[in-house]
C-alpha positions as CSV (number, residue, x, y, z in Angstrom):
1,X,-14.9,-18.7,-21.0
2,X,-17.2,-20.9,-18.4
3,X,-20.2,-20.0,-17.2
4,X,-21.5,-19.9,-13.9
5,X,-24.8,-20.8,-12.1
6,X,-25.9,-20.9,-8.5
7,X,-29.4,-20.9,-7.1
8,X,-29.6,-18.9,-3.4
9,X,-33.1,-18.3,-2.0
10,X,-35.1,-20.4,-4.7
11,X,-33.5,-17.7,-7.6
12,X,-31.1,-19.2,-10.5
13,X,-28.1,-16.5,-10.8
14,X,-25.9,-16.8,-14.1
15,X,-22.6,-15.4,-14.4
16,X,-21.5,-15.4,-18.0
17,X,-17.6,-15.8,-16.9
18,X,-14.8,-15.8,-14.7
19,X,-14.2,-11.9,-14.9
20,X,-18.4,-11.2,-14.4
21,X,-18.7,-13.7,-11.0
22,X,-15.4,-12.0,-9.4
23,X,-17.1,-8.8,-10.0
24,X,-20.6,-10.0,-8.3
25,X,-19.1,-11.7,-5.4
26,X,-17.0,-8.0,-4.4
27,X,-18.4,-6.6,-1.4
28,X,-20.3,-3.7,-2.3
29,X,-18.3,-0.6,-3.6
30,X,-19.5,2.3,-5.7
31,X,-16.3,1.9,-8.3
32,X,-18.0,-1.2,-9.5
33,X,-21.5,0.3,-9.5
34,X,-20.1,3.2,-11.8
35,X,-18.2,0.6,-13.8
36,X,-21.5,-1.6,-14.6
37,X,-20.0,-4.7,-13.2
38,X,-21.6,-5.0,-9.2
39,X,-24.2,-7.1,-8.4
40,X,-27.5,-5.7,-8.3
41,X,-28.6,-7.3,-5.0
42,X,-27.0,-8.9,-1.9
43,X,-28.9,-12.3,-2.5
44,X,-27.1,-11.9,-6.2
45,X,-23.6,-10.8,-4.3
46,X,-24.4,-13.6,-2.2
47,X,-25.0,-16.4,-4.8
48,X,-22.0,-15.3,-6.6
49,X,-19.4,-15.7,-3.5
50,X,-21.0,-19.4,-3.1
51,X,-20.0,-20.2,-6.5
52,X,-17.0,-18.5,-6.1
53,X,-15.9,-20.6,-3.4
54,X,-16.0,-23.8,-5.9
55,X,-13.8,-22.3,-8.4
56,X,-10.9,-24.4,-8.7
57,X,-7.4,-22.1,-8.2
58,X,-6.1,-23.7,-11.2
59,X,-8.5,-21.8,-13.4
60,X,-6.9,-18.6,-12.5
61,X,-3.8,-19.9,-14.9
62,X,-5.9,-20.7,-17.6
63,X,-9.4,-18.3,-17.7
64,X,-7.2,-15.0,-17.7
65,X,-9.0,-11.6,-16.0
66,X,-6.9,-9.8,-18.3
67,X,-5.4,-10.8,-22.1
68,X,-2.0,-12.0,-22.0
69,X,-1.5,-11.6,-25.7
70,X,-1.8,-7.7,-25.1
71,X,-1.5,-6.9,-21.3
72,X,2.3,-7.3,-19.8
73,X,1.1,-7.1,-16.4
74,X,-1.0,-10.3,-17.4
75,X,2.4,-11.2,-19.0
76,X,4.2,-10.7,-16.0
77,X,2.2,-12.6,-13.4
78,X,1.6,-15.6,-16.0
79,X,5.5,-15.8,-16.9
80,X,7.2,-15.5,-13.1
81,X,4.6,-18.1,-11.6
82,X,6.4,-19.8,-8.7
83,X,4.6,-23.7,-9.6
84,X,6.6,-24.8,-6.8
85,X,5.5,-22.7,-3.9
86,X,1.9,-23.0,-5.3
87,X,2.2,-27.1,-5.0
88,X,0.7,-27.1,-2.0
89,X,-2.4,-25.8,-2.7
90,X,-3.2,-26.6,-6.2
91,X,-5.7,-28.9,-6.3
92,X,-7.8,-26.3,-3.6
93,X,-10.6,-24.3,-4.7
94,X,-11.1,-20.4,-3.3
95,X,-13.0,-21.7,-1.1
96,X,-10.5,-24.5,0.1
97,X,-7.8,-21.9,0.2
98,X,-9.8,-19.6,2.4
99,X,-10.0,-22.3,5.0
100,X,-6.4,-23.5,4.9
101,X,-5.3,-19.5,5.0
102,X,-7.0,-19.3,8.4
103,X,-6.3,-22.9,9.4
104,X,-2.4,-21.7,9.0
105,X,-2.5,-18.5,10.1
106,X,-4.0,-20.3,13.4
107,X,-0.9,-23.2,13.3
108,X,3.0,-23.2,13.8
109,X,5.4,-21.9,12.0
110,X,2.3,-20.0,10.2
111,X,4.2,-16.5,8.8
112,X,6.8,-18.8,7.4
113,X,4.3,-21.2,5.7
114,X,1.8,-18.1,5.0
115,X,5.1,-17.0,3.1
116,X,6.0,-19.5,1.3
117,X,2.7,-20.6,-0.3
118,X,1.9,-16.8,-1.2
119,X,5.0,-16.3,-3.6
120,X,2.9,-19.1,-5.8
121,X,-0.1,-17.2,-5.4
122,X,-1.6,-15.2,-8.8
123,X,-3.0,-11.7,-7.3
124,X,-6.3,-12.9,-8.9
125,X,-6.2,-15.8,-6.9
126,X,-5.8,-13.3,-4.1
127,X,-8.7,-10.8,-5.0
128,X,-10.6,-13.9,-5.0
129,X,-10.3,-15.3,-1.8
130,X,-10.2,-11.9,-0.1
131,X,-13.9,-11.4,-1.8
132,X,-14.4,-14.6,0.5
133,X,-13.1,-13.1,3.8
134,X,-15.1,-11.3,6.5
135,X,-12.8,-8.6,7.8
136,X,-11.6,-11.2,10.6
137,X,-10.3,-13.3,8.4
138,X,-8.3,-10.6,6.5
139,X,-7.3,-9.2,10.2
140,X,-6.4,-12.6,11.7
141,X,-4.4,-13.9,7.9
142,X,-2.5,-10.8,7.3
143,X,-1.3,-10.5,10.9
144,X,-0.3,-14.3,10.7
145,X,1.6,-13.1,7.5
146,X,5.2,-11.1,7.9
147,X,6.9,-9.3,5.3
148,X,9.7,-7.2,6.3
149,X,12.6,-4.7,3.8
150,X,15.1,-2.6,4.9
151,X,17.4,0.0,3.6
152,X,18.2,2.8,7.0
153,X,15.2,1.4,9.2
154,X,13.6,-2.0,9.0
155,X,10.2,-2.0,7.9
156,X,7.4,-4.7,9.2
157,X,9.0,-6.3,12.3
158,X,6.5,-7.6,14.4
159,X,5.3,-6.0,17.0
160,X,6.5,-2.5,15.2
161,X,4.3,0.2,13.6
162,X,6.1,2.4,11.2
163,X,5.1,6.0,9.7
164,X,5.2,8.1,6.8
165,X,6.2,11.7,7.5
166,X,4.5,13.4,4.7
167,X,5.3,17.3,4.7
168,X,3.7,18.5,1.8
169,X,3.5,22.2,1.3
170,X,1.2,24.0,-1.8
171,X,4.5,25.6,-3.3
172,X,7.2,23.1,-1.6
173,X,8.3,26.3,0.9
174,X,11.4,25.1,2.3
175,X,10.1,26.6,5.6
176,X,6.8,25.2,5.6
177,X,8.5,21.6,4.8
178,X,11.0,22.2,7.6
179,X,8.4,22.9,10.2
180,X,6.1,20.0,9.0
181,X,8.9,17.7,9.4
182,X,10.1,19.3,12.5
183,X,6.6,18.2,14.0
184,X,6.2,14.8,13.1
185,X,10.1,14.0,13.9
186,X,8.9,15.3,17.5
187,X,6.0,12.9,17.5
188,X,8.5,9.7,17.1
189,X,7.3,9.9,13.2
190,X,9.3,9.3,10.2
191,X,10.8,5.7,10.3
192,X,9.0,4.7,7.5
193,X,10.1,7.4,5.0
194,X,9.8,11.2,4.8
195,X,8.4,11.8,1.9
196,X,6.8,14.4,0.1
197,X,4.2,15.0,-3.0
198,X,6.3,18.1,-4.5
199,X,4.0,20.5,-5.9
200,X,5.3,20.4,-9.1
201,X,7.2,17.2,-10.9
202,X,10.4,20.1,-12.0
203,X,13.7,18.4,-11.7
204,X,14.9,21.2,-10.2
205,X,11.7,21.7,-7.2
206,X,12.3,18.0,-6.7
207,X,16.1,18.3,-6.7
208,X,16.2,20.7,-4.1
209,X,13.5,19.2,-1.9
210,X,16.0,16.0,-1.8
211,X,19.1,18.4,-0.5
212,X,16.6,19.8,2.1
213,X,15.4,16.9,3.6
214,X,19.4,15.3,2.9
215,X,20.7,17.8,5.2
216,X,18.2,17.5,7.8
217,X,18.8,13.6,8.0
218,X,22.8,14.1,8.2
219,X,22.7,17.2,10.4
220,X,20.5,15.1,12.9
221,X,22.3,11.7,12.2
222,X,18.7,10.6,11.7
223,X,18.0,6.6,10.6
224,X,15.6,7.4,8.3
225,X,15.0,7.4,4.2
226,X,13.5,10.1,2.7
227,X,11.9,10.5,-1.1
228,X,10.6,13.1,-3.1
229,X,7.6,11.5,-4.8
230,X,8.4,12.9,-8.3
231,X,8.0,10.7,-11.4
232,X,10.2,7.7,-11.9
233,X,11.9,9.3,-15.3
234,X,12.6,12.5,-13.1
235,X,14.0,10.7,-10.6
236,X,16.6,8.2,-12.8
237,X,17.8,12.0,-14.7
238,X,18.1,13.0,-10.9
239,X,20.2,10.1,-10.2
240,X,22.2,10.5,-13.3
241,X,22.9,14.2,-12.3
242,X,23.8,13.0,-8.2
243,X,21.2,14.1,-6.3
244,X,21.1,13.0,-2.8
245,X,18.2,9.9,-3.8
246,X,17.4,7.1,-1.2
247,X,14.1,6.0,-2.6
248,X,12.7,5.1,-6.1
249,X,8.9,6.3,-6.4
250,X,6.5,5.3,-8.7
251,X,2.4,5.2,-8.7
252,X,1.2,1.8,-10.4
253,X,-1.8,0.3,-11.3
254,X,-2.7,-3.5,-12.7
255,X,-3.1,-3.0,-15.8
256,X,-0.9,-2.0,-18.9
257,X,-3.0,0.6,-20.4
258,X,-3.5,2.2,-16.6
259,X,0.7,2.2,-16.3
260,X,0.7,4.0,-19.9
261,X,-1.5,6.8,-18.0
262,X,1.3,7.1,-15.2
263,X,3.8,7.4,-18.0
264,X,5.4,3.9,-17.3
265,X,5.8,0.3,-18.1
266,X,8.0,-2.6,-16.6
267,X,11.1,-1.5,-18.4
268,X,11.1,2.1,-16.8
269,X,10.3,0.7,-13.5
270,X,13.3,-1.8,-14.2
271,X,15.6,0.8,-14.7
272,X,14.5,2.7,-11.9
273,X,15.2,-0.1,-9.6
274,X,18.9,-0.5,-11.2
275,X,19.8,3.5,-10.8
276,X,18.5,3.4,-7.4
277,X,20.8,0.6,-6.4
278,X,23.7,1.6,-7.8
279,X,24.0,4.7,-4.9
280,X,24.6,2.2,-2.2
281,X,22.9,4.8,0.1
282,X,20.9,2.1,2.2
283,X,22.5,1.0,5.5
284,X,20.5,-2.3,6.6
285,X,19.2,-3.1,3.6
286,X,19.2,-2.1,-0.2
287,X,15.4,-2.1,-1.0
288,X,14.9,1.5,-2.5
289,X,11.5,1.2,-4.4
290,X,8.6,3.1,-2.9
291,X,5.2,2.1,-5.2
292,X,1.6,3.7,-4.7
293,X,-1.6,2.0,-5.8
294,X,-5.3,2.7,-5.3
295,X,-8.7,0.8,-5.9
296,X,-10.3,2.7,-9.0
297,X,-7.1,3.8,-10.6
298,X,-7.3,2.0,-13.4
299,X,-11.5,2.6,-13.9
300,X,-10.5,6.3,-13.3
301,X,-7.9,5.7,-16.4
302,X,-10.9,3.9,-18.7
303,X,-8.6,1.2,-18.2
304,X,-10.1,-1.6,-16.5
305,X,-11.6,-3.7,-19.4
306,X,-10.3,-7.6,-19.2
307,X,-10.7,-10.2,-21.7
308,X,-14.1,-10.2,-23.9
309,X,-14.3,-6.9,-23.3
310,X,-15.5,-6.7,-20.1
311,X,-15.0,-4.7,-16.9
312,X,-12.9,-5.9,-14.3
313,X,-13.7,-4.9,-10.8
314,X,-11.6,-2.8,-9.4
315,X,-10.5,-4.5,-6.3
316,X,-9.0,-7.5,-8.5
317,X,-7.5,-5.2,-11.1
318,X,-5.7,-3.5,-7.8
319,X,-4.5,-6.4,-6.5
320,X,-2.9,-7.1,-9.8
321,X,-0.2,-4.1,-9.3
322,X,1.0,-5.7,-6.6
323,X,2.5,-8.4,-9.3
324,X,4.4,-5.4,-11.0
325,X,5.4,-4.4,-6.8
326,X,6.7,-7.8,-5.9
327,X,8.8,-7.7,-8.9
328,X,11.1,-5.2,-7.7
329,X,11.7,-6.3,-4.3
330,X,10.8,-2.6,-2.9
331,X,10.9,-0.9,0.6
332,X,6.9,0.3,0.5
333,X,3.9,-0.3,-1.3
334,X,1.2,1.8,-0.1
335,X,-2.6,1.9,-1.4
336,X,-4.1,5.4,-0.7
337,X,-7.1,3.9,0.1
338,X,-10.1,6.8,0.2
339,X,-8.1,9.3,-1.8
340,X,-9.5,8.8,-5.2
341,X,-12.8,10.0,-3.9
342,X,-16.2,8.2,-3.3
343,X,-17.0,7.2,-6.7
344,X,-14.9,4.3,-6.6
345,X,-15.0,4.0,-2.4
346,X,-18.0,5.7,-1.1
347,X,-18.2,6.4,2.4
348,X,-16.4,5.1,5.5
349,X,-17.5,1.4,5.3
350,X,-16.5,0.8,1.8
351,X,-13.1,2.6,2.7
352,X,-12.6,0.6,6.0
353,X,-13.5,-2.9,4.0
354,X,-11.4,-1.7,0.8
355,X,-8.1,-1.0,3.2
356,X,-8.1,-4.2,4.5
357,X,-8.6,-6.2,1.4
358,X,-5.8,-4.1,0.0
359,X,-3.2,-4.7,3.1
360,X,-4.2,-8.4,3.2
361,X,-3.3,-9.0,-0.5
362,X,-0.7,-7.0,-0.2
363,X,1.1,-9.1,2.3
364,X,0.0,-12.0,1.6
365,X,1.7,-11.9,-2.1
366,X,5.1,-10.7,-0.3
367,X,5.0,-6.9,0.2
368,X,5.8,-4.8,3.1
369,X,2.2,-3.2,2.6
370,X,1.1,0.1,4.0
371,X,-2.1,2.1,4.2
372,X,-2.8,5.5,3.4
373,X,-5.8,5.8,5.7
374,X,-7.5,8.5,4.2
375,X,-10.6,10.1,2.3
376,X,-11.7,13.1,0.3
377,X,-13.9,15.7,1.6
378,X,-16.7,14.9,-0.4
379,X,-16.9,10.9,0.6
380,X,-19.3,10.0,3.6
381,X,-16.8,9.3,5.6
382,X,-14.9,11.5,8.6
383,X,-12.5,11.1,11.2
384,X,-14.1,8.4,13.1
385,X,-14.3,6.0,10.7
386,X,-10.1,6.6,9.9
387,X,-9.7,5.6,13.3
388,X,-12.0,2.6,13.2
389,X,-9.6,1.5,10.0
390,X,-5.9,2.5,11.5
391,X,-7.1,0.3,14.7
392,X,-8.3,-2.5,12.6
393,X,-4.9,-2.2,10.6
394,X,-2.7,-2.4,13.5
395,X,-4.2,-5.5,15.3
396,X,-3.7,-6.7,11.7
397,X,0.2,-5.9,11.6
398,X,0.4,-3.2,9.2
399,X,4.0,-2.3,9.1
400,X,3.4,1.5,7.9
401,X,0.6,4.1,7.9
402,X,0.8,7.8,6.6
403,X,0.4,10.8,8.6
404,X,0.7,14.6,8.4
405,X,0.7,17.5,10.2
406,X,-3.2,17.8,11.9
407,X,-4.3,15.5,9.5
408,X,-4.6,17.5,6.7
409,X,-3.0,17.4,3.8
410,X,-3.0,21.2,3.0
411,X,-1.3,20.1,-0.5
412,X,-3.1,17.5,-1.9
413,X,-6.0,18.8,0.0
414,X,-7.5,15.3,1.6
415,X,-8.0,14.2,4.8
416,X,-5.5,11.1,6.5
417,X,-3.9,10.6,9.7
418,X,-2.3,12.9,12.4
419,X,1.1,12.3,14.1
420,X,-0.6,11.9,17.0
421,X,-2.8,8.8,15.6
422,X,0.2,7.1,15.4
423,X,1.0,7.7,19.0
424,X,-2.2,6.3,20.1
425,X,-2.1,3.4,17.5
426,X,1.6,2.3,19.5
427,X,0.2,3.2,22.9
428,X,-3.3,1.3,22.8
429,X,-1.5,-1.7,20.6
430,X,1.3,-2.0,22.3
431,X,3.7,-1.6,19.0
432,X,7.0,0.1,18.7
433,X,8.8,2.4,16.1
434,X,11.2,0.6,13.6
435,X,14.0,-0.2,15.7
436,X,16.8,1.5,14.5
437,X,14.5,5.0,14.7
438,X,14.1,4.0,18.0
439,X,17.2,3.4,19.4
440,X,17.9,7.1,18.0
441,X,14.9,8.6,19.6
442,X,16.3,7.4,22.4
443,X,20.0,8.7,21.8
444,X,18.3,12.1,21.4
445,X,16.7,12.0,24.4
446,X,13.2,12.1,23.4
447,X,12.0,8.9,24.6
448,X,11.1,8.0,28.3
449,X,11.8,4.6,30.1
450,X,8.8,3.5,28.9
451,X,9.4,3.6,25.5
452,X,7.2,6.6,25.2
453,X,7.7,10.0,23.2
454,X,8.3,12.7,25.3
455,X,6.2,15.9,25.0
456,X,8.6,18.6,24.4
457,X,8.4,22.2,23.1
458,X,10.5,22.8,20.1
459,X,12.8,25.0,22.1
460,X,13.7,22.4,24.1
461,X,14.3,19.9,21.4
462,X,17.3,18.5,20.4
463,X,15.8,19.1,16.6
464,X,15.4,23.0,17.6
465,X,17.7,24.1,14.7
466,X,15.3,23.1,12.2
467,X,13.4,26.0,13.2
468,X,16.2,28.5,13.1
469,X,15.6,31.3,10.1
470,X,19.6,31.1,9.8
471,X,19.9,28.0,9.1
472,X,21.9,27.5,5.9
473,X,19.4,25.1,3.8
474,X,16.6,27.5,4.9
């Protein structure tokens, strides 16, 4: 392994490798603090991004974060690197690439260039020039970037800003699901997925949370997928059995031993993809995986130690699931970016920072990549500071965020965004439903000339029978 030295301010800084420098030069974040791996001063943070910058992107194919001899997500990324699409910027160092990222992202024909070069991209080559970035550059590179899948609505067309209607309930009431759903579809939310966190991972719960929200997208004719985010194994038996599946969930992480704590590895994932596909149930597009990540995941798993026995920072080692994501081709990758709590992500800064690190690296290795805008109770963070982050995110071209009912997860019992944030996040952007959703919003009646929702009492909505007691699902 190399060794690393800059001097910054008349002080010498060592770092003893590859794995120890990416770890100094991370913006600050409480997840590396707790792990033992974050500088111990800015000058030292500082130091270790300038010598960062000279690191030559080559070296991420040879000096690996992670062992490939016993890691297949080191496997994985190693095996599958596109040498082509990497040709033009292999002989840059990070700090070459960050200026020709913002140098194309400012040029013609920049999304489809941005594209291109980022399917030869390693994610460590990612985290690293992302540690590099001031949020600007992660704002103004990721909008530049456009990843779009499909299966009943299109997902990351410019100029649109697609939702998550999650309506989770604490014991999956059919009623309190109905009414949750009831709301958001009224707000012009949804075109994303409707998904919910069942309460329990029970084949049967989960089974008949997939009817419910089945009947309520045929009864409506609505364009929309919907997932029950139950464990993949649950939801292949499901598959096997014919439940009413659209999407494939699964929450990853970037390292092998953090995927053996989800109870998965490639080859599950694999065969999730394949059942999924086999339905046919997409109408635009076939893309039926839905993956969650999160910065700490693998650190919360004691999970996060690379090659020499060190400890990766957790910002690299979550950029590395997004190799496993890309893999599969899938519809959403989301990272639920405060919802692990604020000993990895400490208060609203770290958060706001970590979210777009995550949706830059995201997109820029090829994923139509969301944001769970969110945080725990206990972090320092509050409302504010979620809607500083959802703006920053959709003048960066997010293509989906996650929203409840009042933003309050009454389940999971965290803090995210309302379906009204959404509504602002379109109005004050100027950004648009997926378009399919929209043309049926508009079909329904519930959109004015202007494109906006109209503000209509459930009485008087076209959805009104979601409501009714006598309904036969309910």
């Amino acid at each position: 392994m190399s060794t690393y030295r800059q001097t910054l301010g008349g002080t010498t800084f060592t770092f003893d490798s590859l794995i120890d420098l990416l770890a100094k030069a991370t913006p600050r974040r409480s997840g590396d603090e707790l792990a033992g791996c974050a500088a111990e001063t800015d000058l030292e943070r500082a130091a270790a991004q300038w010598a960062l910058a000279d690191v030559a992107l080559t070296t991420f194919l040879e000096d690996l974060v992670v062992p490939y001899e016993t890691d297949e997500v080191t496997r994985l990324i190693i095996d599958t690197h596109d040498r082509a699409a990497f040709a033009p910027v292999a002989d840059l160092t990070v700090g070459g690439l960050r200026d020709w990222l913002l140098a194309t992202a400012s040029g013609p024909d920049a999304a489809d260039r941005l594209r291109k070069v980022g399917a030869g991209l390693t994610p460590e080559m990612v985290a690293a020039v992302s540690k590099l970035m001031r949020n600007q550059d992660l704002i103004a590179v990721a909008k530049a970037t456009s990843v779009t899948s499909a299966f009943r609505t299109t997902i990351g067309a410019p100029g649109t800003l697609t939702t998550r209607l999650q309506p989770n309930h604490p014991t999956d009431d059919p009623m309190g699901i109905a009414a949750a759903t009831l709301d958001g579809l009224l707000l012009g939310c949804g075109d994303a997925v409707i998904g919910i966190n069942p309460a329990t991972d029970s084949p049967q719960a989960t089974s008949d949370l997939l009817y419910l929200l089945d009947e309520i997208r045929t009864r409506y004719d609505i364009p929309v997928q919907s997932c029950v985010l139950s464990h993949v194994t649950t939801t292949i038996g499901l598959i096997e059995a014919g439940a009413p599946v659209d999407l494939v969930f699964q929450s990853i992480a970037g390292t092998e031993g953090a995927n053996r704590g989800f109870g998965v590895d490639i080859a599950v994932l694999r065969e999730g993809n394949e059942a999924g596909r086999s339905l046919h149930r997409g109408t635009v597009g076939d893309n039926v995986m839905y993956f969650e990540t999160g910065q700490g995941s693998a650190l919360s798993a004691g999970a996060h130690i690379g090659t020499g026995g060190r400890p990766v920072d957790q910002q690299t080692l979550e950029t590395r699931a997004y190799a496993i994501a890309r893999e599969f081709d899938p519809l959403l990758v989301n990272t639920v970016v405060g919802f692990i709590g604020p000993e990895y992500l400490f208060d609203g800064k770290q958060i706001i920072r970590a979210g777009l690190e995550d949706h830059f690296c995201g997109k820029l290795l090829g994923l139509p990549m969301g944001v769970d805008v969110c945080y725990t109770n206990h972090a320092e963070a509050d409302q504010d500071d979620m809607d500083t982050l959802l703006t920053l995110l959709g003048a960066a071209g997010v293509p989906f965020v996650i929203t409840v009912p009042g933003a309050d997860d009454v389940m999971l019992g965290y803090q995210s965004l309302s379906f009204h944030d959404a509504l602002y996040a379109r109005r004050v952007l100027g950004l648009r439903p997926a378009p399919e959703f929209e043309a049926w919003l508009g079909v329904v009646g519930m959109l004015d000339d202007t494109g906006r929702i109209l503000d209509l009492a459930p009485e008087a909505s076209p959805l009104r029978a979601l409501t009714d007691r006598s309904g036969a699902h309910l």
